[in-house]
C-alpha positions in Angstrom: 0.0 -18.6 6.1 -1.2 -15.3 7.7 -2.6 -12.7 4.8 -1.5 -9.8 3.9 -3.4 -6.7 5.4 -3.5 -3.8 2.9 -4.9 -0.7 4.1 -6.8 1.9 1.3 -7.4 5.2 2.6 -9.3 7.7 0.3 -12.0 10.1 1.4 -13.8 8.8 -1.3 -16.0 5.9 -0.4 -16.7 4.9 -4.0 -12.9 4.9 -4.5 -12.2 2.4 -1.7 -15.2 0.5 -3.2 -13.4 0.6 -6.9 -9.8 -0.3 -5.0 -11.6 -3.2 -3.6 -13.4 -4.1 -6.6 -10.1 -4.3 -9.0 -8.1 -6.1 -6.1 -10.7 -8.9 -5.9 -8.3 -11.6 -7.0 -6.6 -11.1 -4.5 -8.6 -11.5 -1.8 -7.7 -15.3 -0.8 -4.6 -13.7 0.2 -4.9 -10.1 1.1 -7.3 -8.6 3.6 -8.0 -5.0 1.9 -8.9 -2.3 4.8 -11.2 0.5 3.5 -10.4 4.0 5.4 -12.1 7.2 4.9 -9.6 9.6 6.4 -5.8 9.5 7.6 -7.2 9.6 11.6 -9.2 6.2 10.7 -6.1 4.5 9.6 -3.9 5.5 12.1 -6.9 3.9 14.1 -6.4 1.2 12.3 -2.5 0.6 12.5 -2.8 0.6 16.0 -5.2 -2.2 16.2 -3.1 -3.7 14.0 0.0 -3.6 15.8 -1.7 -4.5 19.0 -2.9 -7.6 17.6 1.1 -8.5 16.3 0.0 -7.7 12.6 1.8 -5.7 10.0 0.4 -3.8 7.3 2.3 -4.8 4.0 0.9 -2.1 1.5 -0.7 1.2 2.2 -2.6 3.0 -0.5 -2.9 6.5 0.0 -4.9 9.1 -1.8 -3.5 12.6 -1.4 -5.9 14.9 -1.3 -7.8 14.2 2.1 -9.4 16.7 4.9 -7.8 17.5 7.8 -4.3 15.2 6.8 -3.4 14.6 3.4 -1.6 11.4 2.3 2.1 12.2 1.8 1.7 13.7 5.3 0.0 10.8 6.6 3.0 8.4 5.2 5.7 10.8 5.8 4.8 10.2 9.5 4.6 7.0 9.6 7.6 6.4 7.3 10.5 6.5 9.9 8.7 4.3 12.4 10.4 0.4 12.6 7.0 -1.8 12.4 6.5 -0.4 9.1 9.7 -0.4 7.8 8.9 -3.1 5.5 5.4 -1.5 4.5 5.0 -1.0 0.7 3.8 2.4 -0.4 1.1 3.5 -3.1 0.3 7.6 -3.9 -3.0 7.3 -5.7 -4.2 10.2 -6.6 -5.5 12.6 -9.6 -4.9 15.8 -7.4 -1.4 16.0 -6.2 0.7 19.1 -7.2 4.2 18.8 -9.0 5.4 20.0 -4.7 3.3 17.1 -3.4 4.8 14.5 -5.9 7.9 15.5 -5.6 8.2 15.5 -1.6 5.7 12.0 -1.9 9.1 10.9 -3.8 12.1 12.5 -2.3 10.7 12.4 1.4 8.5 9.6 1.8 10.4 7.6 -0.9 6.8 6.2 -2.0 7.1 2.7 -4.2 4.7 3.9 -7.1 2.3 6.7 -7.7 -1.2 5.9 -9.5 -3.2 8.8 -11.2 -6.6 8.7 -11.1 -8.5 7.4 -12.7 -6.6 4.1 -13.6 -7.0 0.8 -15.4 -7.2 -1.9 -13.2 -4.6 -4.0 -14.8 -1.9 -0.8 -13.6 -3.1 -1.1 -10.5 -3.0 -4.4 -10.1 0.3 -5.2 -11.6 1.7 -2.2 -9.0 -0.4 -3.7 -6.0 1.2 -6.9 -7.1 5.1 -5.8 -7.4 4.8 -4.0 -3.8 3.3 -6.9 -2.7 6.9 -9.0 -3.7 9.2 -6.6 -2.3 6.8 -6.5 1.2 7.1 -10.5 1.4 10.7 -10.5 0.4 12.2 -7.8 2.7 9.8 -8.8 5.4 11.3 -12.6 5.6 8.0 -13.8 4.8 7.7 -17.5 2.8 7.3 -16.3 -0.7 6.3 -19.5 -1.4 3.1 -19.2 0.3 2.2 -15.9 -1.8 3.0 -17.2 -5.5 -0.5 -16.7 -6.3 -0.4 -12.4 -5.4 2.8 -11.7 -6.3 4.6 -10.3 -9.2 7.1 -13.1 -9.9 9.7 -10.5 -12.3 9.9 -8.3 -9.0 10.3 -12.0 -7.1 13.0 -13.1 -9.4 14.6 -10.1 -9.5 14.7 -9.5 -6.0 16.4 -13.2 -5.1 19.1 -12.5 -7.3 20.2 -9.8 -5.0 20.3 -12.0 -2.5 
């Protein structure tokens, strides 16, 4: 069982630290990648994808120099190796324009204001998580432990 690789980009070191710190449970499973800026995760995807790994869940803060995060997913979005790739706005500065175009445009899978309780985040970390080892093909079986088993049931029944 590979695990999943979830990227955090935030400007904010202490945020990434937070992220990290509230995710810690799932570390047996989940590899969490700290960024600082859109240009270092982009970095980062590449490596990624040159080493035959996908990212499964990419949580974005919006309000970043230089790129900000619904610009940052909005171009990555349409591309194939991350068509599977679970998407988290989290952010306590977005306009009602950046929301709405993080929703209608990007079509992000949640949006997190900050600040947030852990337990949010995790149970949102944890539903993306489902639909990422679901649409992906992935054994779900191996991932009980991470993800949210409502999305999981749900999700089968579709099937």
């Amino acid at each position: 069982m590979d695990k999943l690789q979830v990227l955090c980009i935030d400007d904010q070191a202490e945020v990434g630290a937070a992220v990290s710190k509230d995710l810690q449970g799932l570390i047996g499973h989940v590899d969490l990648i700290n960024c600082d800026s859109a240009l270092e995760a982009s970095a980062v995807l590449e490596q990624l994808d040159s080493r035959g790994e996908y990212i499964a869940l990419i949580i974005c803060d919006q309000v970043m120099p230089v790129k900000n995060g619904v610009d940052f997913m909005a171009e990555i979005k349409g591309e194939e190796r991350y068509q599977f790739t679970q998407m988290i706005l989290l952010t306590g500065q977005a306009t009602h324009q950046d929301t709405i175009r993080a929703i209608n445009e990007v079509h992000v899978d949640a949006y997190v204001s900050k600040p947030w309780e852990s337990e949010v985040l995790n149970q949102v970390v944890r539903q993306a998580l489902a639909r990422y080892v679901l649409r992906s093909g992935l054994d779900y079986l191996d991932y009980m432990s991470v993800i949210d088993q409502n999305v999981l049931y749900r999700e089968l029944r579709r099937i």
